[in-house]
C-alpha positions in Angstrom: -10.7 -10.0 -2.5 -7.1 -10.3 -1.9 -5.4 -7.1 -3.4 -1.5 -6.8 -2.1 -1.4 -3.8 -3.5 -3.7 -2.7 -0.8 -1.9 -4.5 2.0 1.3 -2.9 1.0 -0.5 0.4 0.4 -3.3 0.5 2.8 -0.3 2.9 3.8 0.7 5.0 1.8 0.6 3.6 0.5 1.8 1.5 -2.9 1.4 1.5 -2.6 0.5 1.2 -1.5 0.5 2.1 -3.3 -2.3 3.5 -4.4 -6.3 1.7 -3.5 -10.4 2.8 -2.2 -11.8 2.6 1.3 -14.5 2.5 3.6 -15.3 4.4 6.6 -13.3 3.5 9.1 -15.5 3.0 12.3 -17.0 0.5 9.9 -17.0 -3.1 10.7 -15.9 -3.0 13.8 -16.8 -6.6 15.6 -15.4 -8.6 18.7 -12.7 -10.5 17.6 -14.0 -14.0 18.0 -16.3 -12.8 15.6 -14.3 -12.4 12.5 -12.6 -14.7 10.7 -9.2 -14.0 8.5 -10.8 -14.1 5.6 -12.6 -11.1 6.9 -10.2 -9.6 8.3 -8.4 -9.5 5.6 -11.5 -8.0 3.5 -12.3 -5.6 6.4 -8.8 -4.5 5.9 -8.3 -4.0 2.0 -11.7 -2.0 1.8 -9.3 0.6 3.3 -7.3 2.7 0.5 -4.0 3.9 0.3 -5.0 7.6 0.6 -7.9 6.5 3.3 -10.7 7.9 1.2 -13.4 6.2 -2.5 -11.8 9.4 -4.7 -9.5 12.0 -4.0 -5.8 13.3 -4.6 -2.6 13.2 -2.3 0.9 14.7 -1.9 3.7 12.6 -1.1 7.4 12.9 0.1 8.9 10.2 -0.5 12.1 9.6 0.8 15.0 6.6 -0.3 17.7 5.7 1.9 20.7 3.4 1.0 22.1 0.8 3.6 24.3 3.8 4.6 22.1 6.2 5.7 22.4 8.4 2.1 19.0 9.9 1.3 17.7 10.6 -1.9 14.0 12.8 -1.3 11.6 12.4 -4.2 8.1 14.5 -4.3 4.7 12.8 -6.3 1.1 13.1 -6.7 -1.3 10.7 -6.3 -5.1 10.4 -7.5 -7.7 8.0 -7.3 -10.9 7.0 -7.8 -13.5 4.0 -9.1 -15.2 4.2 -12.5 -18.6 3.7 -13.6 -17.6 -0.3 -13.9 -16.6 0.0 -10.1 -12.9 -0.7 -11.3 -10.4 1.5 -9.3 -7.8 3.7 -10.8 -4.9 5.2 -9.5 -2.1 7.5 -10.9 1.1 8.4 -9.3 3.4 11.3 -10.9 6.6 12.4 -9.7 7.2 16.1 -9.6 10.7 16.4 -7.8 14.1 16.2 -8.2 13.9 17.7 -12.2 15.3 13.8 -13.0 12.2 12.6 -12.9 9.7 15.4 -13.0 6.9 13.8 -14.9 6.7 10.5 -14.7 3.9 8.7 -13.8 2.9 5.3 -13.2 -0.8 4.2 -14.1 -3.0 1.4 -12.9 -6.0 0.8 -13.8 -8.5 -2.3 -11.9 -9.7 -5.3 -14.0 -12.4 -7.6 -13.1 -11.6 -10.7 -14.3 -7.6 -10.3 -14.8 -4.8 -9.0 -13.3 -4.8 -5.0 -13.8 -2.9 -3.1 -16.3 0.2 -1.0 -15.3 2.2 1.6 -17.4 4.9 4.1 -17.1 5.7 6.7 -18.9 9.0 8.6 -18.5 9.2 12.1 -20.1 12.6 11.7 -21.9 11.8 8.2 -23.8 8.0 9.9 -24.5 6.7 6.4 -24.6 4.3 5.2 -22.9 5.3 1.4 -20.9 3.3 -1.3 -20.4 4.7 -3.4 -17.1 5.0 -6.9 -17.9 3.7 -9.4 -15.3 7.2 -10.7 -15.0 8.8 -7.3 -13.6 6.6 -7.7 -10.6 9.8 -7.9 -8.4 11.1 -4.9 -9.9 11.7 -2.1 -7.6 9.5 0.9 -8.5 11.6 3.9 -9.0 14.4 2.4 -6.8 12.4 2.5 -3.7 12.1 -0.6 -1.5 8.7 -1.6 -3.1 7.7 -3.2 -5.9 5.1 -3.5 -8.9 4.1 -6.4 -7.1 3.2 -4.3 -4.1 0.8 -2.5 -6.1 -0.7 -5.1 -8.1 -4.1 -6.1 -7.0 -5.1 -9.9 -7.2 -8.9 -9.8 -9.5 -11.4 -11.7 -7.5 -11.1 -14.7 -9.8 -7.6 -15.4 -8.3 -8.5 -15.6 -4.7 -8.2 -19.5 -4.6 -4.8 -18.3 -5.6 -3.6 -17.0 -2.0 -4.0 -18.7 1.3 -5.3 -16.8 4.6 -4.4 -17.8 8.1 -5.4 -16.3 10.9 -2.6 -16.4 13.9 -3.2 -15.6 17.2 -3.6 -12.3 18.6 -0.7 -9.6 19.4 0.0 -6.0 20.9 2.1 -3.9 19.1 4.1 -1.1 20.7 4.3 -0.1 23.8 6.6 -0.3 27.0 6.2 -0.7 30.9 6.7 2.0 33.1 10.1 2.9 34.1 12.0 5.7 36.0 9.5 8.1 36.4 8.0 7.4 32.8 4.1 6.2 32.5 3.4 3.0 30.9 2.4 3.2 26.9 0.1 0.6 26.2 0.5 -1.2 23.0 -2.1 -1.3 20.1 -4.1 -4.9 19.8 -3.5 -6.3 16.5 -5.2 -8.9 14.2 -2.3 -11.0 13.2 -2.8 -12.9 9.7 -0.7 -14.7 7.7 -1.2 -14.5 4.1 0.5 -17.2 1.4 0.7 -16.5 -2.2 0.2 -19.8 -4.4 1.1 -18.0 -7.7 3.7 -19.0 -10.1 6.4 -16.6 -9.8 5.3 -14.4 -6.9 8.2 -12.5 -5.5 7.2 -13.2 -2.1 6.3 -16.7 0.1 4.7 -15.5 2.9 3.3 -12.2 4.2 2.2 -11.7 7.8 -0.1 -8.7 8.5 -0.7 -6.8 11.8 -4.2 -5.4 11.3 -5.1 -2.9 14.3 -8.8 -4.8 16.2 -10.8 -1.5 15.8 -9.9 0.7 12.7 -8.8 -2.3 10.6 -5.9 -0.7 9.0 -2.6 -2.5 8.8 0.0 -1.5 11.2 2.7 -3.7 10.6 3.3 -6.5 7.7 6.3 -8.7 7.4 7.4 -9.8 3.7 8.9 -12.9 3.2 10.7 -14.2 0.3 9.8 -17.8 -1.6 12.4 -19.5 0.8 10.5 -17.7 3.7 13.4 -16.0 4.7 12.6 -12.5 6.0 12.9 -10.3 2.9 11.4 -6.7 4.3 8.7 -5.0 6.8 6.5 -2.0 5.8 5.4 -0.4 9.5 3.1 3.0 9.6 4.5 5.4 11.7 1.5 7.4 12.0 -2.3 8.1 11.9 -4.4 10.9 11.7 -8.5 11.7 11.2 -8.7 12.5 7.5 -12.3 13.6 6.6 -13.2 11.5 9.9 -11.0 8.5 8.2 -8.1 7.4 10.0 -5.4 7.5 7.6 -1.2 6.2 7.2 0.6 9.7 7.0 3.9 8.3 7.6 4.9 4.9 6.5 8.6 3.2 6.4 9.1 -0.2 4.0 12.8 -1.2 5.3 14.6 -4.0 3.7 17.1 -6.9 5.4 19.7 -5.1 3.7 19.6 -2.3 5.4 17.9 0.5 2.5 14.6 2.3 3.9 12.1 4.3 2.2 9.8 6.5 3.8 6.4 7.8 2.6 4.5 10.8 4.3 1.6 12.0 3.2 1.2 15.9 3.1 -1.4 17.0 1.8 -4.9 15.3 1.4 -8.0 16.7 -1.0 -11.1 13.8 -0.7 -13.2 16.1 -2.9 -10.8 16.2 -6.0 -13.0 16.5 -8.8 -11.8 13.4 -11.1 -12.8 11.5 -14.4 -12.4 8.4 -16.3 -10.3 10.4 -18.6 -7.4 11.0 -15.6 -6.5 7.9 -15.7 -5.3 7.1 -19.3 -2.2 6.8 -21.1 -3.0 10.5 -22.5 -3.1 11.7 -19.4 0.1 10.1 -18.2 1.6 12.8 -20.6 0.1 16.0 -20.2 
C-alpha cells in the first residue's frame, strides 16, 4: 500500500520516480467520506508518467544553491508484468557523461524491490544496497529512497494521519487583478517507522478531486524540514491528468526540475525491457 516512490513520483516523477495508475476521474468521493488511509491508496494508484504502461521523455534539470544549472535528458518506461509487479526503467541520454545509464527497478511482493544501475564506462551492472537509500540519484535532489516502494507486507511499517483540510494557491483580488482561487487539498501526514529511513515525517497535499499530489513536504528523522517536491503543472494525458512539470527543492537552497515532454501510453513493452540485459543495450 504505501509506496514513497509513488508519493515522490506521482510526479514525475521518481520518481517519482517512476510508478502505475488509475484513471483519474476515479474515486472521486466527498471528503468526509475517505479516510487517510484511502487517501493515501486513492493517491499511489496514480503513476509517475499518469498511465498502467507506456514510455516518457524527460528534461531534467539540477540547479546548485547558486542558481548554476546543469540540464540532463532521460527516458522512462513502465509497465506491470504477468505477476502484477511493476517495472520501471530510467536511462539517461544527455550530456555524453552520462549517455547510457540507466537505473532499473523492478516490484516485489513480499520484499522490498530490487534496484540496479548500470553506468556505461564501469560496464557492470549495480545492485543498490538498501543502505544507500539516502543517496542522491544522479546528483539530483532525490533519492533511491524516493523511488523505493514499501511491499504490502511492510505497511504496519509507516503511520498515516489525516490533517485537516487546506487550499493551495491562490491570491485575493487586487488592483485591477481577478481573484485566483486556490486548489482544495487532502492534507496527510505520513510517518515512516523503519530502521534507517532517511526521512521522519512526510506531509502530502493530495488535490480533493483528481487525487494526485500537489505538494509534499519532507522531513528529516529530527523533523526538521529537509525538502518539498511541488508540481508545477498538469495536463489531460490520454484523458489522465498528469505532473508535466515538477520542482524537488532542498533547505539548502539546490532545486531540480522535471518536465515531462513527451508522453507514448501505447508503447509496446515486455518483461524482457526491464532486465539487467537490457540496461546495456
Amino acid at each position: 500500500m504505501m509506496r514513497l516512490r509513488a508519493f515522490v513520483l506521482a510526479a514525475a516523477t521518481a520518481t517519482t520516480a517512476f510508478a502505475v495508475a488509475a484513471p483519474a476521474s476515479a474515486g472521486v468521493v466527498k471528503a468526509k467520506e475517505l479516510s487517510a488511509e484511502e487517501i493515501v491508496e486513492k493517491a499511489l494508484s496514480k503513476g509517475a508518467v499518469g498511465f498502467k504502461q507506456g514510455t516518457a521523455s524527460i528534461q531534467m534539470t539540477l540547479y546548485t544553491a547558486k542558481g548554476d544549472a546543469k540540464p540532463r535528458s532521460l527516458e522512462i518506461k513502465a509497465m506491470r508484468g504477468g505477476d502484477g509487479m511493476l517495472r520501471s526503467m530510467v536511462r539517461f541520454t544527455k550530456p555524453a557523461d552520462v549517455n547510457g545509464t540507466s537505473f532499473l527497478v523492478v516490484e516485489k511482493k513480499d520484499a522490498l524491490p530490487d534496484q540496479y544501475v548500470y553506468v556505461p564506462k564501469a560496464k557492470v551492472v549495480r545492485r543498490i544496497a538498501a543502505g544507500n537509500a539516502s543517496s542522491s540519484f544522479f546528483g539530483s535532489d532525490f533519492t533511491y529512497a524516493d523511488l523505493m516502494p514499501l511491499p504490502m507486507s511492510e505497511k504496519d511499517k509507516v503511520a498515516i494521519e489525516r490533517l485537516p483540510d487546506g487550499v493551495l494557491g491562490g491570491q485575493p483580488a487586487s488592483e485591477g487583478k481577478p481573484e485566483v482561487l486556490g486548489q482544495p487539498v487532502y492534507v496527510i501526514a505520513v510517518t515512516p517507522k523503519i530502521e534507517g529511513s532517511p526521512y521522519g515525517k512526510l506531509i502530502a497535499h493530495v488535490h480533493k478531486d483528481l487525487l494526485v499530489p500537489l505538494k509534499i513536504e519532507f522531513f528529516d528523522a529530527a523533523k526538521q524540514p529537509l525538502k518539498t517536491l511541488r508540481v508545477k503543472k498538469l495536463q489531460k494525458v490520454n484523458g489522465e491528468q498528469v505532473p508535466v512539470e515538477v520542482e524537488m527543492k532542498a533547505e539548502n537552497g539546490s532545486r531540480t526540475e522535471l518536465v515531462l515532454e513527451k508522453v507514448d501510453p501505447t508503447a509496446a513493452l515486455k518483461e524482457a525491457d526491464f532486465t539487467e540485459e537490457a540496461m546495456q543495450r
